[in-house]
N, CA, C and O atoms as a DFTB+ gen file, in Angstrom:
728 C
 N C O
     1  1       8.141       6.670      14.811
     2  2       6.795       7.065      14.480
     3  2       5.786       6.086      15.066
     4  3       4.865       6.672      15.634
     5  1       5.702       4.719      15.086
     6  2       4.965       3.929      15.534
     7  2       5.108       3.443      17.197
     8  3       4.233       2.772      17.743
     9  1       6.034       3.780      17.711
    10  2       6.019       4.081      18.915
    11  2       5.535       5.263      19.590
    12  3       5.356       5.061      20.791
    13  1       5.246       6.525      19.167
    14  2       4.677       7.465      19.340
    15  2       2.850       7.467      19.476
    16  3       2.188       8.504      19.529
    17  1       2.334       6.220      19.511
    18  2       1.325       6.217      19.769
    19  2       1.196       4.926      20.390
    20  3       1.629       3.843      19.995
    21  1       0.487       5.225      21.493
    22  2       0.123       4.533      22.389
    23  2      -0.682       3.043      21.926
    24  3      -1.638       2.974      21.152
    25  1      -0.034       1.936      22.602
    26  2      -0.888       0.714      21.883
    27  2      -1.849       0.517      22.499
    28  3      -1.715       0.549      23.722
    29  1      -3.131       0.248      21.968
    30  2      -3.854       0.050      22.743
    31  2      -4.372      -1.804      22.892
    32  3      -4.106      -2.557      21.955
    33  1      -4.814      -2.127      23.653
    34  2      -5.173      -3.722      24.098
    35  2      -6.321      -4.421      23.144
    36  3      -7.512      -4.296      22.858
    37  1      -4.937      -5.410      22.777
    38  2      -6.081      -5.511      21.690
    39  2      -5.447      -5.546      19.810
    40  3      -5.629      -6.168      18.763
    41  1      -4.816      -4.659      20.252
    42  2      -4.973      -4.050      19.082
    43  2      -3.476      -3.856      18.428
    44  3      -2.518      -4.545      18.782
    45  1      -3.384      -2.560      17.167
    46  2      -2.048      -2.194      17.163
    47  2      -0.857      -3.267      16.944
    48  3      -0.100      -3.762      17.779
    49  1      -0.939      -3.463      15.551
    50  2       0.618      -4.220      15.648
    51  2       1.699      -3.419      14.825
    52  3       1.563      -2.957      13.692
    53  1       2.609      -3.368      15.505
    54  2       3.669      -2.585      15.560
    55  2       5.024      -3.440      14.198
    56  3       5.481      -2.887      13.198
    57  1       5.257      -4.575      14.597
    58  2       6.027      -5.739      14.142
    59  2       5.937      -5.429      12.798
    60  3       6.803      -4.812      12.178
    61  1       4.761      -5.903      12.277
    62  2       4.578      -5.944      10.345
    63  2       5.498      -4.505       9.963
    64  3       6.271      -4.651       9.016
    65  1       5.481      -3.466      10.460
    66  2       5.670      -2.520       9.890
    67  2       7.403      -2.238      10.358
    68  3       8.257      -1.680       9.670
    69  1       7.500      -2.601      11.210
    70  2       9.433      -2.583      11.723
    71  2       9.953      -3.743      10.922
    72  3      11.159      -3.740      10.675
    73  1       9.151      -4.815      10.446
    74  2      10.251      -5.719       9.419
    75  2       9.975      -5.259       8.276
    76  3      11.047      -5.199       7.674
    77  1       9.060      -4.858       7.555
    78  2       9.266      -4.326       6.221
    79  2      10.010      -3.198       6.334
    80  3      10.849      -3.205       5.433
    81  1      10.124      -1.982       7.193
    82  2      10.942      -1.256       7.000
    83  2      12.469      -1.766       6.969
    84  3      13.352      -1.377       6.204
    85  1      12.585      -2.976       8.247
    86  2      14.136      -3.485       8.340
    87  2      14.757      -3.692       6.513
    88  3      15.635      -3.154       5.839
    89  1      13.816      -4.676       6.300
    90  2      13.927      -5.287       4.502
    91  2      14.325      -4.179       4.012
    92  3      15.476      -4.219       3.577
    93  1      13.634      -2.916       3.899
    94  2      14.250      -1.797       2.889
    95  2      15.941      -1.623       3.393
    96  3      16.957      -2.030       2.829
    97  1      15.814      -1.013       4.410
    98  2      16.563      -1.247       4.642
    99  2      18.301      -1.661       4.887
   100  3      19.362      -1.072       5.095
   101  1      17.783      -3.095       4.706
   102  2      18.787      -3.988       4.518
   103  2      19.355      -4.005       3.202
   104  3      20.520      -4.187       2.848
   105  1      18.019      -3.721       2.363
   106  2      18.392      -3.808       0.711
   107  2      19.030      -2.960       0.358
   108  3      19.906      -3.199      -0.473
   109  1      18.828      -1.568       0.878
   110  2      19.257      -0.455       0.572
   111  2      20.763      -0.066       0.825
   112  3      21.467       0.684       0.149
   113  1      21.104      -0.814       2.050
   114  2      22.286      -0.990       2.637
   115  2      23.480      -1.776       2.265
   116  3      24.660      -1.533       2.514
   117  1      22.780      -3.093       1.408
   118  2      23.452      -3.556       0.506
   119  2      23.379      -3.545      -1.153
   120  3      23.937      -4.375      -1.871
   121  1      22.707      -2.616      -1.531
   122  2      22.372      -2.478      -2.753
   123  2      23.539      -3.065      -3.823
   124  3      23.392      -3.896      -4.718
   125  1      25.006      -2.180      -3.321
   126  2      25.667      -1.979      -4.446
   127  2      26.542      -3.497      -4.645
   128  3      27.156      -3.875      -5.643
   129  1      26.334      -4.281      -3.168
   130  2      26.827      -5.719      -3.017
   131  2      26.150      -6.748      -4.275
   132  3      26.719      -7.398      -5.153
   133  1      24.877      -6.606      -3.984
   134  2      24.064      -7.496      -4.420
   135  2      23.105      -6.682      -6.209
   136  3      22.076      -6.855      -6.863
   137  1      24.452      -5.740      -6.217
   138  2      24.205      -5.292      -8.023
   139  2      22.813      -4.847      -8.171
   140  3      22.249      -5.239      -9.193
   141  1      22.130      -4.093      -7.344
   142  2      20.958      -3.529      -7.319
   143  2      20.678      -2.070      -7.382
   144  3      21.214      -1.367      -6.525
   145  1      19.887      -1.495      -8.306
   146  2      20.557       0.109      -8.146
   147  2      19.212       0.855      -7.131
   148  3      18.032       0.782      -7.474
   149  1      19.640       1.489      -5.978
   150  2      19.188       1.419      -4.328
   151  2      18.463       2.918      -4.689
   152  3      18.241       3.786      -3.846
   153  1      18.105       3.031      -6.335
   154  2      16.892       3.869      -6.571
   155  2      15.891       3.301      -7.426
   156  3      15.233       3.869      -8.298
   157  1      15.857       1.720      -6.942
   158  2      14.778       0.977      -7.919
   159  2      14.425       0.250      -6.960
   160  3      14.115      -0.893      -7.297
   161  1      14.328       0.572      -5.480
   162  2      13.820      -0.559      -4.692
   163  2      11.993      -0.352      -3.924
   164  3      11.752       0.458      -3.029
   165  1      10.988      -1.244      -4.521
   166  2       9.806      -0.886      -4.195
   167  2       9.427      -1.990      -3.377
   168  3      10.118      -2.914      -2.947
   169  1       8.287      -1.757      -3.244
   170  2       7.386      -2.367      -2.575
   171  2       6.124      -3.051      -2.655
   172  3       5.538      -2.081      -2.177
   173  1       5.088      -3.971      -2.864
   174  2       4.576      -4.396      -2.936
   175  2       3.638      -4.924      -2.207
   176  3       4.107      -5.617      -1.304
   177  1       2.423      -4.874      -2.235
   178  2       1.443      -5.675      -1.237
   179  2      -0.250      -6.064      -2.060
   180  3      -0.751      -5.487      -3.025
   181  1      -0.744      -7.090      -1.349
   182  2      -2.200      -6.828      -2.144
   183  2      -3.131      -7.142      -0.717
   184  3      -2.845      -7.845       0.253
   185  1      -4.077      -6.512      -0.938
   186  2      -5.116      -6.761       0.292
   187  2      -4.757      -6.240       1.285
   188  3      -4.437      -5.051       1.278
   189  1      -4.709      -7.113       2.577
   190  2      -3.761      -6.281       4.113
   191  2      -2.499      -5.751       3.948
   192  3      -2.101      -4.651       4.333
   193  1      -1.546      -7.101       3.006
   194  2      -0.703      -6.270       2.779
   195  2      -0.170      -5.031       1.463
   196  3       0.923      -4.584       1.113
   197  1      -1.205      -4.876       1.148
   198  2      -1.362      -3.461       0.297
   199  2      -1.462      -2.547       1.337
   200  3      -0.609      -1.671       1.190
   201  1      -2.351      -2.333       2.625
   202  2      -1.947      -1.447       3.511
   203  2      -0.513      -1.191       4.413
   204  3       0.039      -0.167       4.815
   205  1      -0.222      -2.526       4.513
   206  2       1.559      -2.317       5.053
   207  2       2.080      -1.696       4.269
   208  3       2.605      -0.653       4.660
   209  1       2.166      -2.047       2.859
   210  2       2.856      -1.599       1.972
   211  2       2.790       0.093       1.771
   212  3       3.818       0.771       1.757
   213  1       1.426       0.672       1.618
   214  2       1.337       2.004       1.220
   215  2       1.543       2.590       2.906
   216  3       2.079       3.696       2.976
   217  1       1.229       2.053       3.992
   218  2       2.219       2.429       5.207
   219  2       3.579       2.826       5.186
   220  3       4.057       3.836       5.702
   221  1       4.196       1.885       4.504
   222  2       5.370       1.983       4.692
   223  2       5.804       3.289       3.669
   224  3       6.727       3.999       4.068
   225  1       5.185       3.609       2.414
   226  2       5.471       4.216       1.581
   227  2       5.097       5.796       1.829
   228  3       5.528       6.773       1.215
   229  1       3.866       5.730       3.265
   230  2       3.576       7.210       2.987
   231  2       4.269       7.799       4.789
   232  3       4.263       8.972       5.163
   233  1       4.710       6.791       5.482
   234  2       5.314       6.743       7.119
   235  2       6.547       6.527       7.362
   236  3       7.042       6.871       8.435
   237  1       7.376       5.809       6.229
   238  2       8.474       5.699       6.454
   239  2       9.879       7.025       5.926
   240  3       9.882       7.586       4.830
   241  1      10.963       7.260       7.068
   242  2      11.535       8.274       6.622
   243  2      12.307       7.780       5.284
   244  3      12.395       6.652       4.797
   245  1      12.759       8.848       4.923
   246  2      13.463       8.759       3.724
   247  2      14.471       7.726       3.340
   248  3      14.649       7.195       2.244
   249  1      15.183       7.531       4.640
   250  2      16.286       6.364       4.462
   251  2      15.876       4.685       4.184
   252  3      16.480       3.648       3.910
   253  1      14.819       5.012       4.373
   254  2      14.030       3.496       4.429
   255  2      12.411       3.418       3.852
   256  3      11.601       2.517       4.067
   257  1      12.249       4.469       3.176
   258  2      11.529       4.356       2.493
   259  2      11.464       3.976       0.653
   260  3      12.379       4.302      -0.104
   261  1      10.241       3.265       0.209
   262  2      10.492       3.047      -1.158
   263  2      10.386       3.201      -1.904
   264  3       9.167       3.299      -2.044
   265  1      11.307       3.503      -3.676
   266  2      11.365       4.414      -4.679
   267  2      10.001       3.998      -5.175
   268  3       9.428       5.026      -5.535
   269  1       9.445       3.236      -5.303
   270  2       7.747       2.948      -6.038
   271  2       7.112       1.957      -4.872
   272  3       7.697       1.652      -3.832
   273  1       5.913       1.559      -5.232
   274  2       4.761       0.957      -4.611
   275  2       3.779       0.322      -5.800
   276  3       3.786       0.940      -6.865
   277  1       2.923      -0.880      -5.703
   278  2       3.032      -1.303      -6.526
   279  2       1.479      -2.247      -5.467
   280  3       1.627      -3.370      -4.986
   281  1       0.700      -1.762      -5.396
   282  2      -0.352      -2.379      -4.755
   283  2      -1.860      -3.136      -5.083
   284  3      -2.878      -2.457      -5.226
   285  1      -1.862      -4.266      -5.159
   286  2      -2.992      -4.913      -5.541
   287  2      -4.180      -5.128      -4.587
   288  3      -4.122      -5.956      -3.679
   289  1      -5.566      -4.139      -4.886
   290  2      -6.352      -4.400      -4.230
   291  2      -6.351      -3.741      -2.903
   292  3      -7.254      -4.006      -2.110
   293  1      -5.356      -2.856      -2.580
   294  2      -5.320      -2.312      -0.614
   295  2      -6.311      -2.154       0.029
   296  3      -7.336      -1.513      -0.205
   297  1      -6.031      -2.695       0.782
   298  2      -6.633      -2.030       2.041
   299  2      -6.095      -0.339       2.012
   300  3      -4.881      -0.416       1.823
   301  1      -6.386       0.752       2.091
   302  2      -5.848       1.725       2.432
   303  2      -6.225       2.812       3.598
   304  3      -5.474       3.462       4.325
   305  1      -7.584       2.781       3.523
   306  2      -8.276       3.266       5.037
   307  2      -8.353       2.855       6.061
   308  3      -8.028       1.669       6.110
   309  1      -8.677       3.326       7.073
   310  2      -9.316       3.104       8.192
   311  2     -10.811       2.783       8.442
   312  3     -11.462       1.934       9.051
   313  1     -11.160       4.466       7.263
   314  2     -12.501       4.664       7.520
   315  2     -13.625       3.584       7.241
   316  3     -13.687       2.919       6.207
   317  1     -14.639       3.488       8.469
   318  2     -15.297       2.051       8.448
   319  2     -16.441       2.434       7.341
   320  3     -17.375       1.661       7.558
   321  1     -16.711       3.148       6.438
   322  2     -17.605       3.340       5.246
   323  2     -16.820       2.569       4.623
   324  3     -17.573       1.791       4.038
   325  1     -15.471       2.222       4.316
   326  2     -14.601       1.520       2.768
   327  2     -13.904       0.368       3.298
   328  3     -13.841      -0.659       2.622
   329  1     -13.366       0.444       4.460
   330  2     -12.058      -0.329       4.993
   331  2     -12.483      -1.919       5.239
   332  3     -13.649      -2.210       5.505
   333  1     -11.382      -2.975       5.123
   334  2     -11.774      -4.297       5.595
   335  2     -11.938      -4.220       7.409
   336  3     -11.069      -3.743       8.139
   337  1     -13.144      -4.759       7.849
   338  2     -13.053      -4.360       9.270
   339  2     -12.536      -5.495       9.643
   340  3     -12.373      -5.436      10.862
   341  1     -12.184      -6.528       9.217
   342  2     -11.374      -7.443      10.122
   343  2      -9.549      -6.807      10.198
   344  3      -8.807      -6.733      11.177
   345  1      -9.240      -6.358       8.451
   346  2      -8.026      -6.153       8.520
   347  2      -7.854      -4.582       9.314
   348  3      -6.745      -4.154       9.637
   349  1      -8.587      -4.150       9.453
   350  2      -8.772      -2.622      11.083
   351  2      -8.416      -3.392      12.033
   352  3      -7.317      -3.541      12.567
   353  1      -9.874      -4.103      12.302
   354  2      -9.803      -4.726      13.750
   355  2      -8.604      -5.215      14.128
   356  3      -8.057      -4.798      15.149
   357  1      -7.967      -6.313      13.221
   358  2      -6.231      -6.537      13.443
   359  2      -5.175      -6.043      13.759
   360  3      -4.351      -6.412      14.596
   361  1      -5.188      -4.877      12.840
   362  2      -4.257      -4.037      13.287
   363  2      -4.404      -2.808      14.454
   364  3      -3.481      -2.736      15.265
   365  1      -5.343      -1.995      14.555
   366  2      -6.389      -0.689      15.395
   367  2      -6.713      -1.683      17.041
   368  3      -6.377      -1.246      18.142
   369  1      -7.320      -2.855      16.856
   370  2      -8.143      -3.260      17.714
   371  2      -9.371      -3.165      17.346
   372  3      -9.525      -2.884      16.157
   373  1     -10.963      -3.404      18.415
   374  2     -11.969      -2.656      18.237
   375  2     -13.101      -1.596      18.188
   376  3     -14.224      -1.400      17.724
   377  1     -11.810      -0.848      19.191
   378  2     -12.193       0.723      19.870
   379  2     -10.856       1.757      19.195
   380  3     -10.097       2.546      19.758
   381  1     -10.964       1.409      18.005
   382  2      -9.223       2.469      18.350
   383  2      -9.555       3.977      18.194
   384  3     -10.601       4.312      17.639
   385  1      -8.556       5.014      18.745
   386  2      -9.137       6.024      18.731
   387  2      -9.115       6.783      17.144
   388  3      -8.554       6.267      16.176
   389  1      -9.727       7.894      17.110
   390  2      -9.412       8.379      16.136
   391  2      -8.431       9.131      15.393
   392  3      -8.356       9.401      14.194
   393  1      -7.591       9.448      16.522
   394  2      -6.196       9.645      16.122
   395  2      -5.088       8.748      15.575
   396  3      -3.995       9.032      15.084
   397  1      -5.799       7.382      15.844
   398  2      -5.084       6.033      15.722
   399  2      -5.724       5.780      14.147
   400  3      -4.893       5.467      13.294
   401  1      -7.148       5.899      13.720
   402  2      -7.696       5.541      12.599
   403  2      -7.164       6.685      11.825
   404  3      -6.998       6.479      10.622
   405  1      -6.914       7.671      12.223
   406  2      -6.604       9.248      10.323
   407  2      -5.355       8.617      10.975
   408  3      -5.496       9.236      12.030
   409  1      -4.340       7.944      11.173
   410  2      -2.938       7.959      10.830
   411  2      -2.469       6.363      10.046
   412  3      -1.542       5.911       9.375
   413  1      -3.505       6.004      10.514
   414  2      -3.337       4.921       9.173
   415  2      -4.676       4.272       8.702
   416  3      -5.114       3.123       8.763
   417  1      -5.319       5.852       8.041
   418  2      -5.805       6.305       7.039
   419  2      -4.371       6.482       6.115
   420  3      -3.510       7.317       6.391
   421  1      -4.323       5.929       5.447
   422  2      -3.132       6.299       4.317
   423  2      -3.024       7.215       3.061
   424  3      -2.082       7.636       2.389
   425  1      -4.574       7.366       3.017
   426  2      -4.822       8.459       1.931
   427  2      -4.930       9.672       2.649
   428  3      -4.998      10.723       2.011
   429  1      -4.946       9.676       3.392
   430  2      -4.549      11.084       4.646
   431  2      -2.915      11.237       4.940
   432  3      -2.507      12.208       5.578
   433  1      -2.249      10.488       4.570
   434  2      -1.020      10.250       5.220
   435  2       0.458      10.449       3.616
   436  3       1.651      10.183       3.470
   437  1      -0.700      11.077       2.764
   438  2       0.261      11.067       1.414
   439  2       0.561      12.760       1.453
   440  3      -0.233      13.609       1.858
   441  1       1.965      13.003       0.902
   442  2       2.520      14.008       0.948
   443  2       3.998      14.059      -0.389
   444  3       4.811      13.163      -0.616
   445  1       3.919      15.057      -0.867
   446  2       5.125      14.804      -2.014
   447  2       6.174      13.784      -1.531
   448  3       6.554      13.100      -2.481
   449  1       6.670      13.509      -0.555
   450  2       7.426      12.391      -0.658
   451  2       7.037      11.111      -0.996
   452  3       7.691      10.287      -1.636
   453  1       5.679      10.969      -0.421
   454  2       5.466       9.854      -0.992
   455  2       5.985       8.911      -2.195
   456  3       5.599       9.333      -3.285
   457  1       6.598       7.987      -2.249
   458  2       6.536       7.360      -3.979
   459  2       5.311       7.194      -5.029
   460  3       4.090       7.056      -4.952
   461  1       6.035       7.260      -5.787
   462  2       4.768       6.866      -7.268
   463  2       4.414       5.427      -6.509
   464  3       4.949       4.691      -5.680
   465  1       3.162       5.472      -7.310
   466  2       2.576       3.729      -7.264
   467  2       1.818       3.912      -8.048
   468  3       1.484       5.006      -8.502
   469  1       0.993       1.723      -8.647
   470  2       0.658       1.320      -9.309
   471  2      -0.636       0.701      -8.586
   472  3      -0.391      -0.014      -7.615
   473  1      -1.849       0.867      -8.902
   474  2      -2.885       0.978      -8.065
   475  2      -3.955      -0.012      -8.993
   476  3      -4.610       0.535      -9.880
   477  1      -4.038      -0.846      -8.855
   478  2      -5.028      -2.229      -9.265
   479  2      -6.244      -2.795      -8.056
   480  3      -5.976      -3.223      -6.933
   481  1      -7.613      -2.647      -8.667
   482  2      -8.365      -3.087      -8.091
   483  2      -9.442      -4.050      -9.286
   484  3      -9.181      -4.251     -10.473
   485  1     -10.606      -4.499      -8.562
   486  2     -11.621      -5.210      -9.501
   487  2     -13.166      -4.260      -9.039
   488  3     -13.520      -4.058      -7.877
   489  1     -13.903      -3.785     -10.293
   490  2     -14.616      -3.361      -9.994
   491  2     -15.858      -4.390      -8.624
   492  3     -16.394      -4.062      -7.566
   493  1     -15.835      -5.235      -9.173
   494  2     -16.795      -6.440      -8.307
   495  2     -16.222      -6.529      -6.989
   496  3     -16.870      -7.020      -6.064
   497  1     -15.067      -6.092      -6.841
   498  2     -14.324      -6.299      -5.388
   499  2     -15.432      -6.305      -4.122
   500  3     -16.193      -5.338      -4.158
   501  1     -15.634      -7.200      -3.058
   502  2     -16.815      -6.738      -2.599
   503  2     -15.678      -6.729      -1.056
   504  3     -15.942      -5.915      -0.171
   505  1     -14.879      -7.362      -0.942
   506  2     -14.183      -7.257       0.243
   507  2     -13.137      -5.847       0.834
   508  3     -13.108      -5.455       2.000
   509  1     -12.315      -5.250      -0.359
   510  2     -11.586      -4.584      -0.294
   511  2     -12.373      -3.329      -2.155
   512  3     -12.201      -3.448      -3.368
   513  1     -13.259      -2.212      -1.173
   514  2     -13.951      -1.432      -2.357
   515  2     -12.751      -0.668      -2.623
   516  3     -11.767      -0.289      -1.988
   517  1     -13.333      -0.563      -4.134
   518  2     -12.154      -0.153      -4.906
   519  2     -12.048       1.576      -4.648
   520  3     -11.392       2.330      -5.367
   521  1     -12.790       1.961      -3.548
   522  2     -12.953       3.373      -3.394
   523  2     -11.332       3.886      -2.296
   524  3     -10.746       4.960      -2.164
   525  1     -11.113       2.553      -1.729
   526  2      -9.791       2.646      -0.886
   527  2      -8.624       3.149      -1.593
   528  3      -7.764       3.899      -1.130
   529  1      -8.708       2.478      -3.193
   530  2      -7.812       3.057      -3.543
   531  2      -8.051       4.238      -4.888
   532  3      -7.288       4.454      -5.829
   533  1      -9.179       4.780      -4.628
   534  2      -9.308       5.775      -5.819
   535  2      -8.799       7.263      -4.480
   536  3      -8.063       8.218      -4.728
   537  1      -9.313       7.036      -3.504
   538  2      -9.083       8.159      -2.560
   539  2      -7.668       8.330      -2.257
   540  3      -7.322       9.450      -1.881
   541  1      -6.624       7.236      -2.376
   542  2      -5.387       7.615      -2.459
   543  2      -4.667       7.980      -3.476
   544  3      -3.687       8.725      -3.453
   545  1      -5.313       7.280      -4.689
   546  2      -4.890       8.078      -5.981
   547  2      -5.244       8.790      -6.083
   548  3      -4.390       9.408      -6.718
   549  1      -6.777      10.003      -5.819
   550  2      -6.577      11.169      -5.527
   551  2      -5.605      12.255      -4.447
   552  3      -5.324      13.448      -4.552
   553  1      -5.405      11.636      -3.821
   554  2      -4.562      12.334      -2.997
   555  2      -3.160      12.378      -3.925
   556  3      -2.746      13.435      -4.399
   557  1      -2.684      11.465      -4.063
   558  2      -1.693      11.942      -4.804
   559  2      -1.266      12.764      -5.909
   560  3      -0.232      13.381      -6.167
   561  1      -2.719      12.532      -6.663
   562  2      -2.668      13.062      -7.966
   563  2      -2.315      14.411      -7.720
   564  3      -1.371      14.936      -8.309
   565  1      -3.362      15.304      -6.473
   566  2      -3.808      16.443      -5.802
   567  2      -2.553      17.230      -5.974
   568  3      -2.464      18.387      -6.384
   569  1      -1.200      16.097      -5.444
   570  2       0.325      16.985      -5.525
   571  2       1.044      16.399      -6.316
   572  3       2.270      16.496      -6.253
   573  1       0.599      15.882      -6.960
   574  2       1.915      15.669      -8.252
   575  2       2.357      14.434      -8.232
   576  3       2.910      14.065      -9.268
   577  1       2.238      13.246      -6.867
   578  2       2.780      12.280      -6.997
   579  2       2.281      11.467      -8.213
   580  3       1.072      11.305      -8.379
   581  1       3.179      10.962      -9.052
   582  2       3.020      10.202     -10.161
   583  2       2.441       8.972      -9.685
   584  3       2.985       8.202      -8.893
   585  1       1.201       8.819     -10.262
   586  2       0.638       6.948      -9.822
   587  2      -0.887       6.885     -10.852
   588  3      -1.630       7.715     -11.376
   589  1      -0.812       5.486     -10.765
   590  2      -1.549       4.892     -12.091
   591  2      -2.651       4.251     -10.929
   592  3      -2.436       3.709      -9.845
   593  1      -3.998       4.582     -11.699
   594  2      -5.078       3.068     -11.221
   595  2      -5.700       2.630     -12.126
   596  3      -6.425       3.181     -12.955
   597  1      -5.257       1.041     -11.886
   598  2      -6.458       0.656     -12.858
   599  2      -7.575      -0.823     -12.092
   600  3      -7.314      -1.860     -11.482
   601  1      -8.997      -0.063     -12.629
   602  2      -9.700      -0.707     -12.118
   603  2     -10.427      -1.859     -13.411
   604  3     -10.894      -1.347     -14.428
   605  1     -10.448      -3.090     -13.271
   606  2     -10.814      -4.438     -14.194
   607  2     -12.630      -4.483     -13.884
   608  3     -13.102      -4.381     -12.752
   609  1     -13.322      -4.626     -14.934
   610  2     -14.563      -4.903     -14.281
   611  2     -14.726      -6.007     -13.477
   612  3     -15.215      -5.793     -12.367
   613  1     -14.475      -6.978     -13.727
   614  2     -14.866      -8.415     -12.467
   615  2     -13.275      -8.808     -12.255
   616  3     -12.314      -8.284     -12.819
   617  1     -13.267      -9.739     -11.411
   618  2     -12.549     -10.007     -11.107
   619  2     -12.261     -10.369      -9.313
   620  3     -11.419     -11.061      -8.740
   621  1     -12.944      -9.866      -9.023
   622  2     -13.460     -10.118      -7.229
   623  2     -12.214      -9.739      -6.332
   624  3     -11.647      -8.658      -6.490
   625  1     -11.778     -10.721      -5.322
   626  2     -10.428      -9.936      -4.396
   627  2      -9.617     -11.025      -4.471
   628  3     -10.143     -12.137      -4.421
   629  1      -8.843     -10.958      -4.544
   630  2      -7.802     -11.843      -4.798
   631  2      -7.085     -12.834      -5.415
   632  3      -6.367     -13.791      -5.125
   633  1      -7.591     -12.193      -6.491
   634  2      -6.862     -12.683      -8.036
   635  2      -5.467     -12.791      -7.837
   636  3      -5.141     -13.966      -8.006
   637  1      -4.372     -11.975      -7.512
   638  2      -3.593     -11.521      -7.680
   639  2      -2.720     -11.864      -8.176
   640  3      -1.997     -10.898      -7.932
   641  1      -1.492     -13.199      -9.320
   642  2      -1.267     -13.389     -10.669
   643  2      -1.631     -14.182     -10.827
   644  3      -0.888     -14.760     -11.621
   645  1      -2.803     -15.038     -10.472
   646  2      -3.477     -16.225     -11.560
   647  2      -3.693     -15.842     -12.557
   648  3      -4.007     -14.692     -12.864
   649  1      -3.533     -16.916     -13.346
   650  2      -3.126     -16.644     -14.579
   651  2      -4.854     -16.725     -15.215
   652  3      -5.252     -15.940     -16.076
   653  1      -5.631     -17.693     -14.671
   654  2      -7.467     -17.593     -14.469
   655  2      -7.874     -16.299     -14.506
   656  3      -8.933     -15.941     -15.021
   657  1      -6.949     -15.452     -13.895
   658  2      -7.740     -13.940     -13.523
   659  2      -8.130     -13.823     -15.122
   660  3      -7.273     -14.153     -15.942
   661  1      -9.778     -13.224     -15.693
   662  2      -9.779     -12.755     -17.212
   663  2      -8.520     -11.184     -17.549
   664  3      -8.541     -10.543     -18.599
   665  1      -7.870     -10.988     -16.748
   666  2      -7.494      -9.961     -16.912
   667  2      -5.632      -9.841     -16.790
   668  3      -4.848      -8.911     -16.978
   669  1      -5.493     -11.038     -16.452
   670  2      -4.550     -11.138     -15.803
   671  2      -3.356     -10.767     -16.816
   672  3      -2.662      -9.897     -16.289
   673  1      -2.783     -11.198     -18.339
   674  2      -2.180     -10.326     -19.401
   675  2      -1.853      -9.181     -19.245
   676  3      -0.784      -8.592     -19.081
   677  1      -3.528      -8.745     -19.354
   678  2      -3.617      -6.929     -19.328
   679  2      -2.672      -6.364     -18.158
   680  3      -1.830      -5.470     -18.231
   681  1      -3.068      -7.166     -17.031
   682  2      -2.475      -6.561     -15.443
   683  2      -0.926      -6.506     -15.864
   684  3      -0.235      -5.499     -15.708
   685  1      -0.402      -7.881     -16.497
   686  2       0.899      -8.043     -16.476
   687  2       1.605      -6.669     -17.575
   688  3       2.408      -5.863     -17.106
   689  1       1.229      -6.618     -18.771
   690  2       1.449      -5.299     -19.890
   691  2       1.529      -3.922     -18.907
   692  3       2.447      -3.110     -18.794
   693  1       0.467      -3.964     -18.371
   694  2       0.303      -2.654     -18.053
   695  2       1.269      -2.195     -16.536
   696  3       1.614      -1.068     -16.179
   697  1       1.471      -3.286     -15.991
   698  2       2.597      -3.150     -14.733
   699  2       4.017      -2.732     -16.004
   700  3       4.592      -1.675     -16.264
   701  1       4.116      -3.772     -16.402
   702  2       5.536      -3.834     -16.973
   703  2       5.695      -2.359     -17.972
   704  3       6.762      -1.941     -18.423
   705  1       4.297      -1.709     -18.172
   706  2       4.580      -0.981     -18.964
   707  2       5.030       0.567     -17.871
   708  3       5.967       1.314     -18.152
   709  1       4.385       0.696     -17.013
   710  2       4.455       1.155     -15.584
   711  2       5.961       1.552     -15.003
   712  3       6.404       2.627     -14.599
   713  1       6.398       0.596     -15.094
   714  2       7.732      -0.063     -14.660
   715  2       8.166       0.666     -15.221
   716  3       8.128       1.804     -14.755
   717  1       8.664       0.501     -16.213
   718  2       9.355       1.191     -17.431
   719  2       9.423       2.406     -17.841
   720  3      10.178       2.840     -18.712
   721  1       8.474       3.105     -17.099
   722  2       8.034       4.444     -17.462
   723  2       8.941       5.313     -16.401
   724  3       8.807       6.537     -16.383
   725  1       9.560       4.877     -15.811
   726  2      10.625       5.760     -14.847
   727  2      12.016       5.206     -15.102
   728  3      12.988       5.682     -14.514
């Protein structure tokens, strides 16, 4: 899939997304070695890598894709109204086309396979708007994929488990409660 589009200069990194898939993977491959049951294996990211992460979750085929997602804060668009434009520019370049931006648009890119996920932002977020990830939790909701958001009033970008965060308890209850619910 990520070879199927042309890289352009500049831009486009390919890598982040062939080793997290390898990791599934690998895990998946050794699941039953390493006493893991190879329908509990997720994924995780916050910020840029909240977009690898829900990449991987809404692009990757079945064999290597992961049973949940679990994202703090994503990046999830492209679109330059919501998206971090440095974490675009990084990955896209600074011209990328638009066939290159709706495919990792990720809230464009959700479909019943997708996995459930756990969707945490801060309302105050001023780097990564919390609209990145209400548009993918709509999308999912749209077909049924099971996924939670919860948005904290302050809290800014990149809390992610300080224990300082005012919220940070709540975050922990409500993952674990999450968790548990499948």
């Amino acid at each position: 899939m990520y070879l199927n589009i042309e890289r352009q200069k500049g831009g486009f990194k390919e890598v982040p997304f062939s080793d997290a898939t390898e990791a599934i993977r690998l895990v998946k491959e050794h699941a039953s070695e390493w006493n893991i049951n190879p329908n509990d294996i997720g994924i995780m990211g916050s910020s840029a890598g909240g977009h690898l992460a829900s990449t991987i979750a809404t692009h990757s085929p079945k064999e290597t894709r992961p049973n949940f997602q679990i994202l703090l804060y994503p990046v999830i668009t492209m679109d330059t109204l919501f998206t971090h434009r440095g974490s675009r520019n990084n990955l896209l370049g600074k011209n990328p086309s638009q066939e290159l931006v709706d495919l990792y648009s990720n809230e464009k890119q959700v479909t019943k396979e997708t996995p459930r996920a756990f969707i945490v932002y801060s309302d105050d977020d001023k780097v990564v708007p919390p609209e990145n990830g209400i548009k993918y939790y709509l999308a999912m909701n749209k077909i049924g994929v099971p996924s939670v958001i919860h948005i904290y009033p302050t809290g800014g970008h990149g809390w992610g488990v300080y224990n300082n965060f005012k919220y940070h308890q709540q975050f922990l209850m409500e993952l674990e409660a999450w968790l548990k619910s499948f």
